[in-house]
N, C-alpha and C positions, 0 to 999 in steps of 0.2 A: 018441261022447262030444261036448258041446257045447264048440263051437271059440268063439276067440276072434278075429273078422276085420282086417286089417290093409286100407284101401280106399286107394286114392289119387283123393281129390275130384274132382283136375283129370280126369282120364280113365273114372272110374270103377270102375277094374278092380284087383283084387283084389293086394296086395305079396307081402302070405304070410298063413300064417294058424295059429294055434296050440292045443293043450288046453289048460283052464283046468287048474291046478295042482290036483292031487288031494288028499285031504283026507293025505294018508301026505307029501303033499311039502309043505304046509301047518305041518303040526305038525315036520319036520324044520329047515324054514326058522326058526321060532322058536325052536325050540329051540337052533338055531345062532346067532341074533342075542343072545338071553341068554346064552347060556353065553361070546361075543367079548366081553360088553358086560363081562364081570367079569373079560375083563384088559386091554379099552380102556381104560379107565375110569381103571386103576390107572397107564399111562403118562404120563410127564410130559408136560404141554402143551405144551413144546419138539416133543416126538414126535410129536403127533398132528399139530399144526403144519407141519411137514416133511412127512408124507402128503399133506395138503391142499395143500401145495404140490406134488408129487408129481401129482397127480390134476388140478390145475389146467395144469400142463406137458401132460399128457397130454391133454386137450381143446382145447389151441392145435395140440401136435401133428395129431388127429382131427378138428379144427375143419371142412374141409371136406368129407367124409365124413360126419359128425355133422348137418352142418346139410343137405346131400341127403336125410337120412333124414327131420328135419323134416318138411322141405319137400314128401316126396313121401307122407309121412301125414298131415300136417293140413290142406297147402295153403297154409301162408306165404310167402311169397316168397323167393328163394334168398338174396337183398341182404339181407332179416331175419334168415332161420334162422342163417346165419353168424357175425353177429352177438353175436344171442341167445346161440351157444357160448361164446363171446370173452366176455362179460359174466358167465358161470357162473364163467368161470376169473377174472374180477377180484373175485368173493365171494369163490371158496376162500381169494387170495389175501390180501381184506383180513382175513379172519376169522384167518389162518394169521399173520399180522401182524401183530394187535391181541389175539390171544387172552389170552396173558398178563396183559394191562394188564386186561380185561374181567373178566379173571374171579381177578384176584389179591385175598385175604383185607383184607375193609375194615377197619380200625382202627376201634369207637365209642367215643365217653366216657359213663361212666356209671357207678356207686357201686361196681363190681366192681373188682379189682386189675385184671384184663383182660379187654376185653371189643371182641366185632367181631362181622363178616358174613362166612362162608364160601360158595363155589356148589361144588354136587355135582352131578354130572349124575343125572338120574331114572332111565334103563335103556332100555327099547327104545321107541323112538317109533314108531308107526304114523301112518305119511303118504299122506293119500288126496288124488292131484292134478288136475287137469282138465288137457286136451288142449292148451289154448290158446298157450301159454307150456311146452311138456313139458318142457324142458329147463331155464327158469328155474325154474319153479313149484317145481319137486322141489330145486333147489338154493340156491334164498334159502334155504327153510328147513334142508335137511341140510347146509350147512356152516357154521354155527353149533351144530347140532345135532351132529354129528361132533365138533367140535371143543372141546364141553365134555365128550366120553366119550360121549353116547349111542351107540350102534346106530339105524340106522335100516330099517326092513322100507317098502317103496314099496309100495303097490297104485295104479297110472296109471289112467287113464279107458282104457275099452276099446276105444275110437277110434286110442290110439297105442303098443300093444304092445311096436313094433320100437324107439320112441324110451328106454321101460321096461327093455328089457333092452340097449341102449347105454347108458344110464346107468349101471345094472351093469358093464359090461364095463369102462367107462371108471375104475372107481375099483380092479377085477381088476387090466385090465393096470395103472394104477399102483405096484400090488402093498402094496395096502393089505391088512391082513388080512381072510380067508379070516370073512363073517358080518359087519363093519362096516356097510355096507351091500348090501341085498339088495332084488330086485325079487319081487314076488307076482302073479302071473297070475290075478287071480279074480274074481266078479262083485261089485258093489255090496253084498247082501245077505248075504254072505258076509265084505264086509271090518268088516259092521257089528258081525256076530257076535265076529269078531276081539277088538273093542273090552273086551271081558268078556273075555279069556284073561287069565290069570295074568303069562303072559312080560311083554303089553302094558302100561307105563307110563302112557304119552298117548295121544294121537290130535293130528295137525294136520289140518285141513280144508281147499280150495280149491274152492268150485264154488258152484251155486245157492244160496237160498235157504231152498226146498223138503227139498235134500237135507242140506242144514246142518242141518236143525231134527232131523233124524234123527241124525246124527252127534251131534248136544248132546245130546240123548234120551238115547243105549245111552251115552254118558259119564254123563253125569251118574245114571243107574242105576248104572254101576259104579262110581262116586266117581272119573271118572279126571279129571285135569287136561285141557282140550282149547284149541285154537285154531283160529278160525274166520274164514274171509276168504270174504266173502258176494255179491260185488260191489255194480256201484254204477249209479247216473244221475247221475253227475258233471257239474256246473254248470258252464260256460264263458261267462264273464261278462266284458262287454268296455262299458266306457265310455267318458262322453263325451271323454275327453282320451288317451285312447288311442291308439295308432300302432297305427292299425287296417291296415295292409296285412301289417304285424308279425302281428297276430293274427288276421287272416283265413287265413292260410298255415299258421302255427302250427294252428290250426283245423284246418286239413284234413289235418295229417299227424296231430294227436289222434285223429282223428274214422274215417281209415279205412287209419290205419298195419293192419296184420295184418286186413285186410280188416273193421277192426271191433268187433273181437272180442277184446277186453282190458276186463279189470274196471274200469282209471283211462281209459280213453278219454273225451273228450268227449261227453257222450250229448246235451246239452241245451245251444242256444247261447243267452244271453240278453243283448240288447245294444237298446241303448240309442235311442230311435229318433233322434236327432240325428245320429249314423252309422249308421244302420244304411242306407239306398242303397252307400254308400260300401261297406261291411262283404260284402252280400251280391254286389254284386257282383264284387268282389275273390276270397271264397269260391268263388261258380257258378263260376266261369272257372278258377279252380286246383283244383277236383273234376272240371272237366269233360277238364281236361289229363292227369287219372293213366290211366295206360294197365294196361288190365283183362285179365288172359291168363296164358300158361303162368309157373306161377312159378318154373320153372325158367332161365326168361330172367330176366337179370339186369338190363336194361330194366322191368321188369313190377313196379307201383306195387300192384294190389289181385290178389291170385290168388281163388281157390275160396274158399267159405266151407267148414267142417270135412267138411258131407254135407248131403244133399239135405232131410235132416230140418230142418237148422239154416236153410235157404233157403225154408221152409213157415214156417218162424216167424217167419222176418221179411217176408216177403213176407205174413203175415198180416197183422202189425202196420200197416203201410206202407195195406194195400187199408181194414184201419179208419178210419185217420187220412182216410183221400181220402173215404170215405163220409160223415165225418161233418165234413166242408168241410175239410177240409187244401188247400193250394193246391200244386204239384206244381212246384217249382221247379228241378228238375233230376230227368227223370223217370227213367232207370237203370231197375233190376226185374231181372229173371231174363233172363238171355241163351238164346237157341235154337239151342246147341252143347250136346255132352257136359259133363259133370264139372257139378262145384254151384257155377255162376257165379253172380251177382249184382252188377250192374254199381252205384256208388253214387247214391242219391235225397239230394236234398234237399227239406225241406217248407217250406212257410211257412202263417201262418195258423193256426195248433197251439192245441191246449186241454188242458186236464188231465184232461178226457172220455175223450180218446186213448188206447189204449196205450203208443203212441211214447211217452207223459210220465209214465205211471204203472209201466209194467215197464221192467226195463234189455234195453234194444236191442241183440244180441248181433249186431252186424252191420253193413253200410254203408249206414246212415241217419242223415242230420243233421235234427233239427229244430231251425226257429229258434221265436225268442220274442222277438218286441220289444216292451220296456216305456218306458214315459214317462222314469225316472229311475234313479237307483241306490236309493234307497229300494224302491222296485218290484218291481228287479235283486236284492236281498237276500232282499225276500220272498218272489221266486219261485223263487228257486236254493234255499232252506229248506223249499219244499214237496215233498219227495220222503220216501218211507220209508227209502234210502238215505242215507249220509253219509260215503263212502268219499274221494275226490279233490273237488277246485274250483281252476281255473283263474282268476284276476282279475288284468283286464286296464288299466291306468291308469301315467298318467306320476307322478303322487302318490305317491309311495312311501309316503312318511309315513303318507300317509292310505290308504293298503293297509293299515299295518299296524293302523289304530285299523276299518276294516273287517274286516278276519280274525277279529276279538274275535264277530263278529254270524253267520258262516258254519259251518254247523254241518258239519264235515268231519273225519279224520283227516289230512288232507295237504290243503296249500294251497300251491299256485303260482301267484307274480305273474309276469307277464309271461314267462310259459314253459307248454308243456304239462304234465299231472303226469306223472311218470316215477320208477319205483322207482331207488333207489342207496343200496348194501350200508351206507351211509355215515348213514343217517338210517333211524328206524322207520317201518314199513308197516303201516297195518292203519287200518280204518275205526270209524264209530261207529252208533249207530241200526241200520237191521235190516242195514250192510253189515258185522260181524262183532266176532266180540270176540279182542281181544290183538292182540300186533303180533308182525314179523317184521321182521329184518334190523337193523343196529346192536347197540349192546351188550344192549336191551329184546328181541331177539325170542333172540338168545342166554338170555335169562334166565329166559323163558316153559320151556323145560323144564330149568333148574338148581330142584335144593333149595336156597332161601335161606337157610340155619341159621345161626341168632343164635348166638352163645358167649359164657358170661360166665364168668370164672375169678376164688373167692374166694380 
C-alpha cells in the first residue's frame, strides 16, 4: 500500500512513515465528525470554551515536544517551532475568551416587533493545510471553527504527517470529545473528492495558487462555502524619511524568519534610492550574520528548506534572475552538506522579467528594487498578481495612513513586519485568496448568518 513519508530535510533521513487512510477509515472518520458535530453544536459556548481552553493548557504543557516534531519535519528552527506552539495556544485562548461576545444574537431595528442576527455553526469543515506553519495554519482556523460548534476533519500536506496527528492528539489528551476534531491521512486528490461528501459543509484552503483554483473548482461544483489563502509577494517598502536601520533588520527577520517560507514574508524590497546605500548595506551585513545549520540548535537563524524539491525552485528562480542581469549581492545558494540547505541571496538589479518578481519566492531570497520616489514605491508594490501583506516604512504616520488608501493589500504594516495576530483579520486580496481568518470575521466565514424577524 502507498505510504505516506515523514523526511527530516536537515539530515535527510526518513522519521517514520505511514498508510494513507483507507477508503473504510475514510468514511468512518466522517461519519464520526457529523454525527460529534450534532451534539457540539448543541453545547453552550461557555462549554466549548472551556475545551479550548482545555487544549490550549495542553500545548503549553507539550509545547516543547511539539515544536521538536516541527522542527525535525519541516526544518524550522527549534527557537521558532516553539514558538509557533505558544502562539496556537494564545488563539485557542483568545477565541475561548471572546467567543460569547462574537457570536452572541445582534439586536436590528426594522418594521418587525423583533428582529436580529443569529450565528449557527455549518457542520463539519474540511481543512486542507500546508506544511509551512503546521501547527498554526490548522489552528488560526480550527479554533474559531471549534468554537462556534463546527467539527473539524484536517487533511495536512504530506510533507508533515507526524505534525497532523500531534494536532489530534493534542485536543484527545485534552479530552475534548471523541470526533471534534480529527486528522485524515490521504492524498490531495482524494481530499478533493471529499469536498462533494454529504457530511462536508466547507472547505478551508492554505497553499498555492495552482492548487486553490482546484479546491474553488470541486466547491464551487458542490455549492460549498470555501476559504482561500493563496499567498503573496508582499511589498516592503521603505522611504525616504524612514529609520532605515529600523527596517533594514526588520527586513531580514520578514524576509528569512522560517527559512522564507511564509505566505506574509517580505518577498519584494522597494526603497527609495535617497537611502537605499544606507538600506542595503545595513541589510547585506544582518543576512550575512544569520547563522545557517542544524535547527535543532537553538543558536541557528535559517535551517533547511522543507525538501530538496523546494531548494530546485528556488535555486531555479535565483539562476533566472542572475541570467537575465540580476546583480548577486549576497551570493548564499545551495550548501555542499546533507539535508535541503540553502544559505540566503540577496539581488540587486531586479526586473519584472524575473521570476523572483512575478511568482512568490518560497524561500531565502531578497530582491531589491530601488525606485526614484514614493510615487514609484506605490506603483511598484501594485504590480504584483498577489495582494496578501505590505510593509511601509516612514516616520509620517499621517501620511501612512492617507498612503494605505493606494496599496492594494489585505494587511498593512507600518513600520513593522506583517505578522498574523488572532486579534485582527487574515486574508488577502487579488489572486492572494478570498475570505479571512482569525478575529471575529474568519470565525464568521463558516457560522450561518440568519436574519430573524418576529411579527
Amino acid at each position: 500500500m502507498k505510504k505516506i513519508v515523514s523526511m527530516n530535510p536537515a539530515t535527510g533521513k526518513i522519521n517514520e512513515d505511514f498508510e494513507y487512510y483507507s477508503d473504510e477509515r475514510i468514511n468512518r472518520t466522517l461519519t464520526k465528525a457529523r454525527t460529534t458535530f450534532l451534539e457540539w453544536k448543541d453545547l453552550d459556548i461557555s462549554e466549548r470554551a472551556h475545551y479550548l481552553k482545555k487544549a490550549a493548557a495542553q500545548l503549553r504543557k507539550d509545547k516543547d515536544e511539539l515544536g521538536r516534531i516541527i522542527t525535525i519535519e519541516m526544518g524550522k528552527p527549534i527557537k521558532e517551532s516553539v514558538p509557533e506552539v505558544e502562539k496556537c495556544a494564545w488563539a485557542l485562548e483568545y477565541y475561548a475568551e471572546n467567543a460569547e461576545n462574537f457570536l452572541a444574537p445582534k439586536a436590528v431595528e426594522t418594521d418587525a416587533l423583533d428582529s436580529g442576527v443569529s450565528f449557527e455553526p455549518r457542520g463539519v469543515i474540511l481543512s486542507i493545510m500546508p506544511w509551512n506553519f503546521p501547527f498554526w495554519q490548522a489552528l488560526r482556523f480550527g479554533a474559531p471553527a471549534l468554537v462556534g460548534g463546527n467539527t473539524v476533519v484536517l487533511k495536512h500536506a504530506s510533507s508533515v504527517p507526524m505534525c497532523a496527528l500531534a494536532i489530534e492528539k493534542v485536543f484527545a489528551d485534552a479530552g475534548l470529545p471523541e470526533g471534534v476534531f480529527q486528522t485524515l491521512l490521504i492524498d490531495g486528490s482524494t481530499a478533493s473528492e471529499l469536498i462533494g461528501r454529504d457530511e462536508i459543509a466547507a472547505v478551508t484552503f492554505t497553499g498555492s495558487l495552482n492548487a486553490g483554483r482546484k479546491v474553488a473548482e470541486a466547491a464551487g461544483r458542490n455549492m460549498k462555502k470555501a476559504v482561500l489563502e493563496l499567498g503573496g509577494s508582499d511589498p516592503f517598502i521603505v522611504l525616504d524619511d524612514a529609520n532605515v536601520e529600523m527596517a533594514a533588520k526588520a527586513g531580514v527577520n520578514s524576509r528569512f524568519q522560517n527559512g522564507g517560507q511564509s505566505c506574509i514574508a517580505a518577498k519584494r524590497f522597494i526603497v527609495t534610492e535617497t537611502i537605499a546605500d544606507e538600506f542595503l548595506r545595513i541589510f547585506i551585513e544582518s543576512a550575512r550574520q544569520l547563522k545557517v545549520g542544524n535547527p535543532m540548535d537553538p543558536q541557528t537563524d535559517v535551517g533547511p528548506l522543507v525538501n530538496a524539491q523546494q531548494v530546485d525552485i528556488i535555486d531555479a528562480q535565483v539562476k533566472d534572475a542572475v541570467d537575465k542581469g540580476a546583480d548577486l549581492l549576497l551570493e548564499g545558494g545551495r550548501l555542499d552538506r546533507p539535508g535541503a540547505f540553502y544559505a540566503p541571496v540577496i539581488l540587486g538589479n531586479v526586473n519584472e522579467d524575473m521570476r523572483v518578481l512575478r511568482e512568490e519566492t518560497f524561500g531565502p531570497v531578497a530582491p531589491i528594487i530601488i525606485v526614484r520616489d514614493e510615487e514609484e514605491a506605490i506603483r511598484v508594490a501594485g504590480n504584483s498578481d498577489f495582494g496578501l501583506g505590505a510593509s511601509l516604512w516612514t516616520e509620517d504616520r499621517e501620511h501612512a495612513i492617507e498612503i494605505e488608501k493606494r496599496i492594494e493589500s489585505g494587511m498593512l504594516s507600518v513600520n513593522s513586519m506583517v505578522a498574523s495576530d488572532p486579534r485582527l483579520p487574515f486574508g488577502g486580496v487579488k489572486k492572494s485568496g478570498i475570505g479571512r481568518e482569525l478575529y471575529k470575521y474568519g470565525l464568521y466565514e463558516f457560522m450561518n448568518i440568519k436574519s430573524i424577524k418576529v411579527y
